[in-house]
C-alpha positions, 0 to 999 in steps of 0.5 A: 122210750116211746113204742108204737104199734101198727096195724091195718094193713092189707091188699086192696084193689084200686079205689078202695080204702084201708084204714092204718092204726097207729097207738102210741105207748108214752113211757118218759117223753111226750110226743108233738108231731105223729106223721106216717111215711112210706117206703116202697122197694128200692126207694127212698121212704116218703113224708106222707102226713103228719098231725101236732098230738096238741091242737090237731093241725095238719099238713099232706104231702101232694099225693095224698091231699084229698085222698087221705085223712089223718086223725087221732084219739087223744085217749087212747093215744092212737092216730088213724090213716083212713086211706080212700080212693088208693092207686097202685102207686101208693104201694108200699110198707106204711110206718107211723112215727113219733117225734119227742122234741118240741118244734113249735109250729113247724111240722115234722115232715123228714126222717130225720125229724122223728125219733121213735117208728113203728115196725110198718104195714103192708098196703098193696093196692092192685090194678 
């Protein structure tokens, strides 16, 4: 099992930036794809980035191309989610997640495609 742990979470107003923490915990499996979604209330939870663990490659969903920065720290086995320029739409409960099982190049961008998650962080940005 894999866990992993959030943190950075907060309330922010429009235009400014958070940064998300996400460090994982390996015990028996190795991760591939770390992508973070999000949920806001009474919606579905949405593919917001997602980074290959080996190699750094990356791919944005449109709303936040531009706006947000995945990275990682292979050391410490940490992903970041540096947040800038934050609208009141991008409210919502943020959740790292994992994914375990080898899919080359593809990109791991549904929930279904991630097998462990983080416990998410609250990022409310007010008007």
């Amino acid at each position: 099992q894999v866990q992993l742990v959030e943190s950075g979470g907060g309330l922010v107003q429009a235009g400014g930036s958070l940064r998300l923490s996400c460090a994982a915990v390996r015990q028996t499996f190795s991760i591939y794809d770390m992508g973070w979604f999000r949920q806001a209330p009474g919606k579905e939870r949405e593919f917001v980035v997602v980074i290959k663990w080996t190699g750094g490659r990356t791919y944005y969903a449109d709303s936040v191309k531009g706006r947000f920065i995945i990275s990682r720290d292979n050391a410490n086995n940490t992903v970041y989610l540096q947040m800038n320029s934050l609208k009141p739409e991008d409210t919502a409960v943020y959740y790292c997640a994992g994914r375990a099982v080898y899919s080359g190049s593809r990109f791991a961008t549904t929930v279904n495609d991630y097998n462990y998650w983080g416990q998410g962080t609250q990022v409310t940005v007010s008007s």
